[in-house]
VEXDREN-2710 file (C-alpha; in Angstrom, 1 decimal):
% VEXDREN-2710
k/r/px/py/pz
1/UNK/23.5/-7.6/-11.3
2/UNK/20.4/-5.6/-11.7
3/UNK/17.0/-7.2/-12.6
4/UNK/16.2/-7.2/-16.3
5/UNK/13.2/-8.7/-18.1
6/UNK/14.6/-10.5/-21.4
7/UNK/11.7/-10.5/-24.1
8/UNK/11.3/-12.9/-26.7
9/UNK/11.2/-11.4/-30.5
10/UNK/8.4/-9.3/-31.6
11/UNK/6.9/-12.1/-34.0
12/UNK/5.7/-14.2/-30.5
13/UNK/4.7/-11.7/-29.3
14/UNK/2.5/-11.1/-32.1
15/UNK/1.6/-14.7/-32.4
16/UNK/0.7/-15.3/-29.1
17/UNK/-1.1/-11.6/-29.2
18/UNK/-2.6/-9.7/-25.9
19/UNK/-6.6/-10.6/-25.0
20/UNK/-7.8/-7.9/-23.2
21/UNK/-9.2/-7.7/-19.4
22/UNK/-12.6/-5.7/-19.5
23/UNK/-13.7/-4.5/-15.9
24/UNK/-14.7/-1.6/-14.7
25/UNK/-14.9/-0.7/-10.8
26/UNK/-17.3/1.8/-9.3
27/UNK/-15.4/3.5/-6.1
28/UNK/-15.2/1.1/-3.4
29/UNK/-15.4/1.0/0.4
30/UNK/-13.9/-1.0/2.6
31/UNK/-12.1/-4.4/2.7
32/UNK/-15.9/-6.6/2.5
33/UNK/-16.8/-4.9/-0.7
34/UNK/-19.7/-6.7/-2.0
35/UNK/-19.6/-7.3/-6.0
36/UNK/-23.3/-6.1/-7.1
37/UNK/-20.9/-2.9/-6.4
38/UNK/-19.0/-3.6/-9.9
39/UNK/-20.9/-2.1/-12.8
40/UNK/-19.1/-4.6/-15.5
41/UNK/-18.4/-8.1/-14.3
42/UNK/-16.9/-9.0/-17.8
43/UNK/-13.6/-10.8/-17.7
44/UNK/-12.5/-11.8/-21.3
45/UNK/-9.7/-14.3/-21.7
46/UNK/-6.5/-13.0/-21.3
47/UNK/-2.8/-14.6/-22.4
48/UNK/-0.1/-14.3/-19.4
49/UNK/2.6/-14.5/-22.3
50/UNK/5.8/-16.2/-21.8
51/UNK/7.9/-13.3/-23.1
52/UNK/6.4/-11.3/-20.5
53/UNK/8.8/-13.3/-18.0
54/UNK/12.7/-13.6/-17.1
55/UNK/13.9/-16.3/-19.6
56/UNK/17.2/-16.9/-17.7
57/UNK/14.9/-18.0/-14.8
58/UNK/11.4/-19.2/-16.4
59/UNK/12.2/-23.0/-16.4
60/UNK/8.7/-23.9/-18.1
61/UNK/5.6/-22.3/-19.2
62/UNK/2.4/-24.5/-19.6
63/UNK/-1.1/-24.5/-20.1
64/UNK/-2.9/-27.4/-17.7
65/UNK/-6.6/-27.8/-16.3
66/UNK/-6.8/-26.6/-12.7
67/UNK/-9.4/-26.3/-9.8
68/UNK/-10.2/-22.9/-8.3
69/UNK/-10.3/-21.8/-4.8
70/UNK/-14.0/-21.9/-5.4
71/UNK/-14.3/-25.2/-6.2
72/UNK/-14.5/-24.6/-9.9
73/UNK/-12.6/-25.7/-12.9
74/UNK/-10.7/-23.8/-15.5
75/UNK/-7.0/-23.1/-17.5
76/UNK/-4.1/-22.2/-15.3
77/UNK/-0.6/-21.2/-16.5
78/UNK/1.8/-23.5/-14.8
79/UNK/4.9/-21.0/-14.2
80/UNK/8.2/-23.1/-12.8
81/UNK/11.2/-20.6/-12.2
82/UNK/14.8/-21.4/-10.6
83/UNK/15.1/-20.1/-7.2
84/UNK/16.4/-17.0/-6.1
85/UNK/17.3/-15.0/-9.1
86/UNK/17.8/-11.7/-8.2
87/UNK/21.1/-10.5/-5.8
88/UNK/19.9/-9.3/-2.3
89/UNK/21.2/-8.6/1.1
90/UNK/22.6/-7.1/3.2
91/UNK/20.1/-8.8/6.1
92/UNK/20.7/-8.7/9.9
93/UNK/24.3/-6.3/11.4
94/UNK/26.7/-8.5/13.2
95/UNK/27.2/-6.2/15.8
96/UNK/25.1/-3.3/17.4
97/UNK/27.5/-0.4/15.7
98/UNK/26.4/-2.2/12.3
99/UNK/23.7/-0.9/10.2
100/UNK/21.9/-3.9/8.2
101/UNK/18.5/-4.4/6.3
102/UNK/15.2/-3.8/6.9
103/UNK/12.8/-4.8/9.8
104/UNK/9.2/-4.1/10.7
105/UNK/8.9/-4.2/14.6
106/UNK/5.5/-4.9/17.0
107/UNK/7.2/-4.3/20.2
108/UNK/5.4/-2.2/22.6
109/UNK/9.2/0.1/22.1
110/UNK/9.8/2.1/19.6
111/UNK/7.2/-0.1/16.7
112/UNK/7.1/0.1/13.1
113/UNK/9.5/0.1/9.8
114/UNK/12.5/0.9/10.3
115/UNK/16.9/-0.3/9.8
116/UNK/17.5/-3.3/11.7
117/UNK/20.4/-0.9/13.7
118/UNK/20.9/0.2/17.4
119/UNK/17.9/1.6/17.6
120/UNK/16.1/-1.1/16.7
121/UNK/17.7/-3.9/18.7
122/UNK/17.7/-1.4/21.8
123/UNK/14.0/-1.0/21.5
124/UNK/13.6/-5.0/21.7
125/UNK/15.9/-5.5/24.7
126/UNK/13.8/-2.6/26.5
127/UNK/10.6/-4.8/25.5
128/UNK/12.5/-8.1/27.2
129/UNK/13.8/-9.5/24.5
130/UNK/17.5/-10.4/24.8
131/UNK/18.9/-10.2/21.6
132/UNK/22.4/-8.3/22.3
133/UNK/24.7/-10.5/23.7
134/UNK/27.4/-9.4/26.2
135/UNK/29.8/-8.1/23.5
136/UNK/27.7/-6.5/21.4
137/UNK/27.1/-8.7/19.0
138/UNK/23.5/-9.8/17.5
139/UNK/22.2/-13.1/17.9
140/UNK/21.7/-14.3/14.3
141/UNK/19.2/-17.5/13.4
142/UNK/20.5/-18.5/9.7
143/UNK/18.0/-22.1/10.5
144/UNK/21.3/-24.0/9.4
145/UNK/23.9/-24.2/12.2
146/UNK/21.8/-26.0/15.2
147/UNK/18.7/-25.3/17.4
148/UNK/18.2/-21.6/18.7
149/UNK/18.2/-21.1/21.9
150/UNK/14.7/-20.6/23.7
151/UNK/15.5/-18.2/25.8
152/UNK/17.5/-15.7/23.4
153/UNK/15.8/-13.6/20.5
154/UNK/17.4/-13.5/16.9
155/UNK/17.5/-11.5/14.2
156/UNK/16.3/-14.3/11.3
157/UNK/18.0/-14.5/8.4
158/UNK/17.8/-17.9/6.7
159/UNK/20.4/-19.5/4.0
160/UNK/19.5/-19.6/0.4
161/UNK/19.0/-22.7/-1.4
162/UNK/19.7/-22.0/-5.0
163/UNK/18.9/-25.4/-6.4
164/UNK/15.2/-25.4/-5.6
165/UNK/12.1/-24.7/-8.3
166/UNK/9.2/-22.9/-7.5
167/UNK/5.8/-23.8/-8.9
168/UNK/2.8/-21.2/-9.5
169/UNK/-0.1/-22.0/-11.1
170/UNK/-2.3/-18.8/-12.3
171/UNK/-5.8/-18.8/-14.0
172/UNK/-5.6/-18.2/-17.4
173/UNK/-8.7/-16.1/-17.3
174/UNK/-9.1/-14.3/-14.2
175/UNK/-12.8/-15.3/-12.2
176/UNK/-14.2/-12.3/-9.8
177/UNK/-15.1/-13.7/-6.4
178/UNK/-18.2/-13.0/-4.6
179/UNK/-15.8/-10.9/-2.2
180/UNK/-12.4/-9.9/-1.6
181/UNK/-9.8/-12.2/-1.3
182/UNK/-7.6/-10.3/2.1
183/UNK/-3.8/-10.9/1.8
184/UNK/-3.0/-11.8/5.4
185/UNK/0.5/-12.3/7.2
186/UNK/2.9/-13.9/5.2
187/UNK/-0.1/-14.8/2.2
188/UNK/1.1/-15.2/-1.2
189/UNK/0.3/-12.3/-3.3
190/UNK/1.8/-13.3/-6.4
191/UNK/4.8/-14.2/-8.6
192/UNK/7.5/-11.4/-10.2
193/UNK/8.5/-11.7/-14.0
194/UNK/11.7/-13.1/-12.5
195/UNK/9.5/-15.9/-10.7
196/UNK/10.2/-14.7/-7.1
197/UNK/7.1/-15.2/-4.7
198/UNK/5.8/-11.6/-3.5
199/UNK/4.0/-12.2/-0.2
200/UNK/2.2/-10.1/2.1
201/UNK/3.5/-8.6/5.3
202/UNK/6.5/-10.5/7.4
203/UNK/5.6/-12.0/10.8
204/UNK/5.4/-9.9/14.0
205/UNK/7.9/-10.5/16.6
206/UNK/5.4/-10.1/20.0
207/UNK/3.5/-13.1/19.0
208/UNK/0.6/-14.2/22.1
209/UNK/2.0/-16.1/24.1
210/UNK/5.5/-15.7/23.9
211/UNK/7.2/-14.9/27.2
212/UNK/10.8/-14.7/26.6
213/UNK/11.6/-14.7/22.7
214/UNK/11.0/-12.8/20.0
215/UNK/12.6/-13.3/16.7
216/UNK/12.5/-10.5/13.7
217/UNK/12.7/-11.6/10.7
218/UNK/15.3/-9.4/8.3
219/UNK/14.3/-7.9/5.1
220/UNK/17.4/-6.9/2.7
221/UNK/17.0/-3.2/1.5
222/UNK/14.6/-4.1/-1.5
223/UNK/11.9/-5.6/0.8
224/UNK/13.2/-9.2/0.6
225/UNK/14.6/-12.5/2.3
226/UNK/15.1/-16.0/1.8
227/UNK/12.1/-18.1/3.4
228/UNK/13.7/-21.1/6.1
229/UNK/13.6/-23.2/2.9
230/UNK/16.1/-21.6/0.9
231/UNK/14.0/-19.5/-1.9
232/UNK/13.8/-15.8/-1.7
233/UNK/11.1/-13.8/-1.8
234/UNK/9.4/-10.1/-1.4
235/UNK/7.3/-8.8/1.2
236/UNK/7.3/-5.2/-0.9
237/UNK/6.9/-5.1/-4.6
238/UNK/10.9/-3.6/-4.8
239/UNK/10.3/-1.6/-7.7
240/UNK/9.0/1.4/-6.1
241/UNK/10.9/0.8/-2.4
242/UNK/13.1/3.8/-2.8
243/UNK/9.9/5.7/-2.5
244/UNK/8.5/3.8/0.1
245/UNK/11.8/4.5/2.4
246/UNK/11.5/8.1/1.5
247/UNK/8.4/8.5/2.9
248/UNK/9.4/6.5/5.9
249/UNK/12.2/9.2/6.1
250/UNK/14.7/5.9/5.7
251/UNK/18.3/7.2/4.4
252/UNK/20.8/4.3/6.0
253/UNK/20.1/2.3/3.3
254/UNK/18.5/1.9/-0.2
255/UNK/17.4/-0.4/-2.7
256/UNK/20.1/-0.7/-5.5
257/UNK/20.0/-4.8/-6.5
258/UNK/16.4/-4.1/-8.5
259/UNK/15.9/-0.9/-10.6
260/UNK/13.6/1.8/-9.5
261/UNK/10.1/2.6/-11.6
262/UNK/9.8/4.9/-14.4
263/UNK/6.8/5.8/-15.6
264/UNK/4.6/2.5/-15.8
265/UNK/5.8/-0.9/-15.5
266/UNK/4.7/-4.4/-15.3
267/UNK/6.4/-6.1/-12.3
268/UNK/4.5/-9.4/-12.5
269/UNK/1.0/-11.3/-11.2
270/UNK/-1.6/-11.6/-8.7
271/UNK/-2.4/-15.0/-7.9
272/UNK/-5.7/-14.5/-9.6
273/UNK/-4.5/-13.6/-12.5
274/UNK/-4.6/-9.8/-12.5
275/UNK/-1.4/-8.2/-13.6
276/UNK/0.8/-5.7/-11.3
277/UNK/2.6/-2.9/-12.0
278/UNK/4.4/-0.3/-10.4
279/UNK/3.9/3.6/-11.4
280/UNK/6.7/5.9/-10.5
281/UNK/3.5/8.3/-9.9
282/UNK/0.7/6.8/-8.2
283/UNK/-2.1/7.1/-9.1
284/UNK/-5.0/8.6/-7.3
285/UNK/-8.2/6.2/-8.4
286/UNK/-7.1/3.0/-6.7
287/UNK/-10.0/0.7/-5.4
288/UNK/-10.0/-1.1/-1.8
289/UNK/-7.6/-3.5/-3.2
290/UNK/-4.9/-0.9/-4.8
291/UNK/-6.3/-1.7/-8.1
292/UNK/-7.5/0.1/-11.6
293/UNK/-8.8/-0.3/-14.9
294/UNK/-6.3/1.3/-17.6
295/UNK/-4.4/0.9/-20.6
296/UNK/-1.2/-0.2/-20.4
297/UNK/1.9/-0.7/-22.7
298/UNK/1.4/-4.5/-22.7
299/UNK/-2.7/-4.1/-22.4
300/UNK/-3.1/-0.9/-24.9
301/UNK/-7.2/-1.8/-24.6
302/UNK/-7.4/-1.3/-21.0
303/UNK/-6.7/-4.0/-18.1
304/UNK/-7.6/-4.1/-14.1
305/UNK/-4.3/-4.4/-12.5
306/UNK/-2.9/-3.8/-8.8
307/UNK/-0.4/-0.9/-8.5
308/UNK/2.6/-1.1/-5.6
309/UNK/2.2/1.7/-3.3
310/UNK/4.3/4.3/-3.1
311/UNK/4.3/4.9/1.0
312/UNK/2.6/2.0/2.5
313/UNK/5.3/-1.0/4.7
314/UNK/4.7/-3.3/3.2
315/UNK/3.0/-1.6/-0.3
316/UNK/2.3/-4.6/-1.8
317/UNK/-1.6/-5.5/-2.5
318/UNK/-3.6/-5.6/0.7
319/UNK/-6.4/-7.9/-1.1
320/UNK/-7.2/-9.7/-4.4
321/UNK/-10.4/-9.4/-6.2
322/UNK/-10.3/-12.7/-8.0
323/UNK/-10.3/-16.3/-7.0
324/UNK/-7.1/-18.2/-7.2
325/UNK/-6.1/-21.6/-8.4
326/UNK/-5.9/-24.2/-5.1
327/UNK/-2.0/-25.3/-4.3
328/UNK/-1.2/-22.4/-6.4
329/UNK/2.2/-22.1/-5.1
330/UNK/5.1/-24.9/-4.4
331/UNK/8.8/-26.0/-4.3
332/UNK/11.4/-28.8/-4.4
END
């Protein structure tokens, strides 16, 4: 079943209406860009509206006080959504003749994005890690069927739990902070209009100090996998990974569970409140961040929002210019 965003009727859409986002970016350098760099620090309030979101999944949309990351007070939208909504897989190949999902690979051998395939796993045994056991087959961690052994690597691909609900809470009225916000290794980035978490990059495999393993996490074909407790979530923004595999020169497999961009489209939110949207074209005036000022179908006045790249593993934000809400994400 492919992703689809259900909408509520027109009338509450026009009852709950669109407040605009005013801000306008002067280029920026690097990563520490300072905000006396920002011509137009005006941030009106904005509505995050509930049609915007999966209704099959969105369990409850409120409106509750909140404490920034900042230390300051404000409105957040308390977002609960059902776990793992969206079909995914395949993850990690049983055998090393298999071709499986996705992996991003450290190792000194043969590094970077690639199929989690021969190739792969005989790049990892060349760096030490044992991985391919005496038939052929992969060792597989699925962090349900008893303790991995220490001295073995494994491909990591963790069970789902489908009964869990995940918690976001985003500020109603996004707040600049006095710099950016860097997404680091494994971060949350934000929530999809399904209510899946989008996170930065996956862990590396050569962690310091590991002498003997090294596990890789799998990643199913649209960026993806389910965290050790049950819910799944995205490394990539999966919208626009056909692209992003394209320009890895990726063919073995594709992304077919979640439908591919066209034209402009509102995948879901930052953590700070700033929408994100994929653009089957990228465009060419992105800030530090991967971000613009434009009008948009759901913001026809003009919004700043973070656009998915097209090329980069992962392409998903690599920082956030506004300040999020503290324990802005959790499950049970």
């Amino acid at each position: 079943m492919k992703r689809k965003v259900i909408s509520k009727s027109n009338m509450l859409r026009q009852s709950l209406g669109i407040i605009v986002l005013f801000i306008a970016f002067l280029a920026c350098g690097d990563d520490s860009t300072e905000y006396d760099e920002i011509e137009d620090e005006e941030v009106a309030d904005a509505v995050i509206q509930e049609s915007f979101f999966n209704s099959t999944s969105l369990i409850s949309y409120t409106k509750v006080d909140c404490t920034l990351e900042d230390g300051s007070t404000g409105d957040c939208y308390k977002l609960v959504f059902s776990s793992n909504p969206v079909e995914d897989g395949p993850y990690c190949p049983e055998t090393i003749d298999d071709i499986g999902g996705l992996g991003i690979y450290d190792g000194a051998t043969d590094p970077g994005f690639q199929v989690l395939k021969a190739t792969l796993f005989n790049a990892m045994e060349a760096d030490g890690y044992d991985i391919i056991d005496d038939e052929g087959n992969i060792n597989i961690d699925d962090f349900a069927s008893g303790p991995a052994d220490p001295d073995l690597a494994y491909c990591l691909e963790a069970a789902p739990d489908n009964d869990l609900q995940l918690t976001f809470l985003i500020p109603a009225t996004p707040k600049l902070g006095s710099t950016n916000d860097v997404i680091g290794t494994i971060d949350l980035v934000g929530v999809s209009l399904d209510g899946v978490p989008i996170n930065g990059a996956p862990p590396s495999v050569a962690n310091p100090g590991r002498e003997k393993a090294g596990n890789i996490p799998s990643l199913d074909p649209c960026g993806g996998h389910n965290d050790p407790a049950g819910y799944y979530h995205w490394h990539f923004v999966a919208e626009t990974m056909n692209q992003v595999l394209d320009a890895y020169n990726i063919t073995d497999v594709s992304c077919t569970f979640i439908d591919q961009v066209s034209g402009t489209q509102l995948i879901g939110f930052a953590k700070d409140g700033f929408p994100i949207y994929a653009y089957e074209v990228e465009p060419s005036d992105l800030d530090d961040c991967g971000g613009r000022t434009s009008s948009t179908t759901e913001y026809p006045d003009g919004v700043y929002h973070y656009v998915a790249s097209n090329t980069d593993a992962p392409n998903v934000p690599k920082c956030l210019k506004g300040v999020a809400a503290s324990n802005n994400f959790s499950y049970q």
